[in-house]
N, C-alpha and C positions, 0 to 999 in steps of 0.2 A: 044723864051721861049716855054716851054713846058706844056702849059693847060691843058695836056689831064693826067697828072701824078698823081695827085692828089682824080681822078675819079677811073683809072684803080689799084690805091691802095686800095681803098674802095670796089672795084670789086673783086679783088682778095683775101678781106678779108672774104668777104661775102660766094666767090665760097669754102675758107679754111673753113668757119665754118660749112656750109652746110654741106661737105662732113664729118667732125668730128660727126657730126647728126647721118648721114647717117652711121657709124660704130656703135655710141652707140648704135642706133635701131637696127642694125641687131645683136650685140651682145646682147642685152635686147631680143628681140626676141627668140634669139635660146636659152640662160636661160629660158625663159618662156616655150616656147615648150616642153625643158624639164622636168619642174618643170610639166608640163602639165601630159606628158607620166608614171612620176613618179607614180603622182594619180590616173591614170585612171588604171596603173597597179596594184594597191593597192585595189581597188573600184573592179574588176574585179577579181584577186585573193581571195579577202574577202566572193566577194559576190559566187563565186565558193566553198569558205568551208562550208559558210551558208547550199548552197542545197546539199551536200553532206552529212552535217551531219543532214539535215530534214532527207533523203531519205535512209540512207545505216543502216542497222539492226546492223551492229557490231559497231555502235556507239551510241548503245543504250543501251549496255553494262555497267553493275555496273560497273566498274574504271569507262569509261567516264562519266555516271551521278555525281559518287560522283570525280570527279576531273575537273568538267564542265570547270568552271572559269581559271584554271592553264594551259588547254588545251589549251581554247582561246586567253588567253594572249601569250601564249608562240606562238602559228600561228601566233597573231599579230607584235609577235616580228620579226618573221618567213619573214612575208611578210615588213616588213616596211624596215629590211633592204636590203631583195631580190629588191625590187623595187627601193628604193631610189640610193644604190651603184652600184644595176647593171645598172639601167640606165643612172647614171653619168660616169660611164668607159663608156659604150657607147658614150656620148656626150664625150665625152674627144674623143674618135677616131674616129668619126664623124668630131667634127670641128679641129683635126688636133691640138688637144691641150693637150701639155706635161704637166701630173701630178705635176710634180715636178715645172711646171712654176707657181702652182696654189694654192699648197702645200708645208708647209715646217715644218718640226719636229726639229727647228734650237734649241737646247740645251739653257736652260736658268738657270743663275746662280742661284744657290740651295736657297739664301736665296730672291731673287727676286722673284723667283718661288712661294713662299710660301706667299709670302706677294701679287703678283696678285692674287691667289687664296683664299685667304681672303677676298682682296679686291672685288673681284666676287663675291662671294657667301651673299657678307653683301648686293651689290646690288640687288643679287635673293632675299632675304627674303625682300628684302625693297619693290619690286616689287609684291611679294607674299599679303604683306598688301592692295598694291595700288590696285591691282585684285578684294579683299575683300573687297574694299571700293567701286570701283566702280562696282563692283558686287548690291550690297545691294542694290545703288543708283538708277541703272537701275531698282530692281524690283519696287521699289516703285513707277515707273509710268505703270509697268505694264509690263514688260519684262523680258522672264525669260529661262535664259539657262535651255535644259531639260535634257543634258547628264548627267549620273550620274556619282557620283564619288563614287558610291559606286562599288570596284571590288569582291566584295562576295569570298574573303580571309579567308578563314573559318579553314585552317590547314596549319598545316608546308609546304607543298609543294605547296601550292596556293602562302603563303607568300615569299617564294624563289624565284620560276618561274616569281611572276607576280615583283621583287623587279627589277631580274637579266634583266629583259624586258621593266621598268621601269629606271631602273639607267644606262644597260650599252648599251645596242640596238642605243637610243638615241644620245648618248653622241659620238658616232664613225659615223652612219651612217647620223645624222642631221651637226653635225660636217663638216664631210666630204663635201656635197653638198655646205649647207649655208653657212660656214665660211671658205670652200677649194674653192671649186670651183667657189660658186656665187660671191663672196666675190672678192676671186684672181682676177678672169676675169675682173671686174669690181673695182678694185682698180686703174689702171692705167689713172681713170677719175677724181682721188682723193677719199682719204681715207674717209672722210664723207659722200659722195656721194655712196660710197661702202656701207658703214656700213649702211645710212638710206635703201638702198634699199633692201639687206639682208634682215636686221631686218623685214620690211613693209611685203615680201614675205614669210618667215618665220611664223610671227605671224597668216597670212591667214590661213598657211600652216596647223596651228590645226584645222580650223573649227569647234568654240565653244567659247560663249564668256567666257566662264571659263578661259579658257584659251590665248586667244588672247592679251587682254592687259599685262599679266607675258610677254608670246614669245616678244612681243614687245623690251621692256625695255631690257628683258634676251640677245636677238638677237643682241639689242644695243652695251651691254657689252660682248656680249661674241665676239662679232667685233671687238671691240674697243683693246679689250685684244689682240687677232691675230695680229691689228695692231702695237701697239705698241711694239711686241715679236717677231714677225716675224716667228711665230710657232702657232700652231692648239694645242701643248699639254697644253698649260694652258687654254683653252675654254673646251677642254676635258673634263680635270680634275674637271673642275670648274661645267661643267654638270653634269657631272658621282658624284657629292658629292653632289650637292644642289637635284638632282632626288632621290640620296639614302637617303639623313638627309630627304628628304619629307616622301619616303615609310616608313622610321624607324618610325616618327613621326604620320605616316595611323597606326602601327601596333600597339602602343604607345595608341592611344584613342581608338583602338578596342580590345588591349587585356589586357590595364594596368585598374588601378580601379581609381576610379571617382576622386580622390585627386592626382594620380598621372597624368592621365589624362588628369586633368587641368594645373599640376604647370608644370612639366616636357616641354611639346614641349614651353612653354613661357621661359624655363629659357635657351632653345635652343636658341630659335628668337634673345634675348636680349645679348645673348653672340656671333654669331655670327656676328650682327648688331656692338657691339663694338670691337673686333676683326677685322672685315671689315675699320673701323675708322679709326684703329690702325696705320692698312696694309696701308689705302692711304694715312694718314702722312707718314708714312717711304715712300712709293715712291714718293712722292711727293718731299719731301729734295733729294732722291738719286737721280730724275732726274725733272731736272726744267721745263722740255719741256715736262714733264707725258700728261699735261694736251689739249697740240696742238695736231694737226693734218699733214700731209703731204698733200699737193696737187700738181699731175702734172700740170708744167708750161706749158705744149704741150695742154692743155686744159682750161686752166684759161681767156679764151674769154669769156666760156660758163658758163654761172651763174647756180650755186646749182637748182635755181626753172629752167632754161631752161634746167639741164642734169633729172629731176625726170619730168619734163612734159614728156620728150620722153619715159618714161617707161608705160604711157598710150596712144601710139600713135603707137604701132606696133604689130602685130595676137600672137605672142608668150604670151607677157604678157596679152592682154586682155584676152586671152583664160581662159589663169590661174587661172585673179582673176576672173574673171565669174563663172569659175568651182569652186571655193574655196568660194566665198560668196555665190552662189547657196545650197550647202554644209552646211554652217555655219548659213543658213536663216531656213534651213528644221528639224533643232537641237533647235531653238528659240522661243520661243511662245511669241505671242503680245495680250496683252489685259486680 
């Protein structure tokens, strides 16, 4: 009889999960690194326009005064997608990783289409609220986002610039990264385990609590949509409309009159919110599995908290979110 089979099965399961470890971290890793090089090329570019436009005379120029805001937006757009896209093709031919394994624009039927993008966007505005809620909440013990939201939109071509940089920059080059690539590379560990860690990396990714708990939730759903679609055009779409029905609804209380003001972006919220409803009863009946998830069985050893413990346990991601709370701390006032 064979004693020793029993042990050396336990062994080998032990020596199999290890090294399953051992790939998430170094793929969590080289995301992070990335997600790293992204910011600091952003931080770095930003802070290059700054001194140039202290220091250089023809940018003291009537246009650039009176077109200050339109300027900036549009460089921010400038640099957010220079950075973000260039340095994920980079990481794509660095680690040897085919776009198309990562990305897919796989065509979804017209009326499906229309009903996840409903279904999305009643999610944004719901999340829109919860931001607002726990926005308030926070200050009342004394903390208080300082970025403003005010982009000093003052004319047509403020409003354009900062819309097109606002709605479409976003929606292609955040897209891209978080729901292509971080997303892809990291679905093979299972789809929830993708999707929280996107989302989590993403929501950092604003630096500002205005913004952080929306990315959260958005990040959530706009995952969830990729995975269930097998395509990035309905996260897209889903960004690029909930970013423009926002701007429309900035330009709406800054340039409509006090009764429109008010009732208009509310009869938005509330129609969207029920149209949203609508959309996830109808998917809901067209597919009964809407609401699961897929998980690789080549990984199903490793429990949800043991695959998200490794994302604080290797230089890629800790860099990150160091650099990104760091970031989001120095935006915050306490007290």
């Amino acid at each position: 009889m064979n004693y020793n089979y029993q042990p050396q099965v336990y062994a080998n399961r032990i020596i199999l999960e290890n090294q399953k470890k051992r790939e998430i971290r170094k793929t969590l890793s080289g995301l992070g690194f990335m997600v790293f090089a992204e910011n600091l090329l952003f931080i770095f570019m930003f802070v290059t326009f700054s001194l140039i436009t202290g220091f250089s005379p023809i940018l003291e120029s009537e246009f650039y005064v009176n077109n200050y805001y339109a300027i900036v937006n549009l460089f921010q757009g400038i640099v957010l997608f220079t950075s973000m896209v260039g340095i994920g093709l980079l990481y794509c031919a660095f680690s040897s990783t085919k776009i198309s394994s990562v990305i897919s624009f796989t065509p979804v039927k017209p009326a499906k289409f229309i009903a996840y993008v409903l279904f999305g966007l009643g999610i944004g505005y719901l999340a829109n609220y919860i931001t607002s809620v726990f926005l308030n909440n926070i200050q009342l013990i004394g903390i208080t986002n300082t970025v403003s939201t005010d982009l000093g939109k003052t004319d047509t071509l403020g409003y354009i610039v900062s819309t097109f940089i606002t709605a479409v920059t976003p929606a292609f080059a955040e897209e891209f990264v978080f729901r292509g690539i971080i997303f892809g590379k990291l679905r093979k560990y299972g789809d929830g385990y993708a999707i929280l860690v996107s989302a989590l990396i993403f929501s950092l990714m604003h630096t500002n609590l205005l913004q952080i708990p929306f990315a959260f939730i958005g990040g959530v759903m706009f995952a969830y949509l990729t995975a269930k679609t097998n395509s990035l055009l309905p996260s897209m779409t889903v960004h690029f409309l909930n970013n423009l029905l926002s701007c429309i609804q900035g330009i709406i209380v800054d340039e409509g009159g006090t009764y429109i003001s008010n009732f208009l972006p509310n009869v938005i919220f509330f129609a969207v919110l029920i149209l949203g409803l609508l959309a996830f009863i109808y998917l809901c009946k067209k597919d009964k599995a809407f609401l699961s998830l897929t998980s690789d069985n080549n990984y199903s050893e490793l429990s949800l908290k043991t695959k998200f413990g490794l994302l604080f346990s290797n230089a890629g991601s800790l860099l990150t979110i160091i650099l990104l709370v760091i970031c989001t701390l120095q935006v915050t006032k306490f007290g």
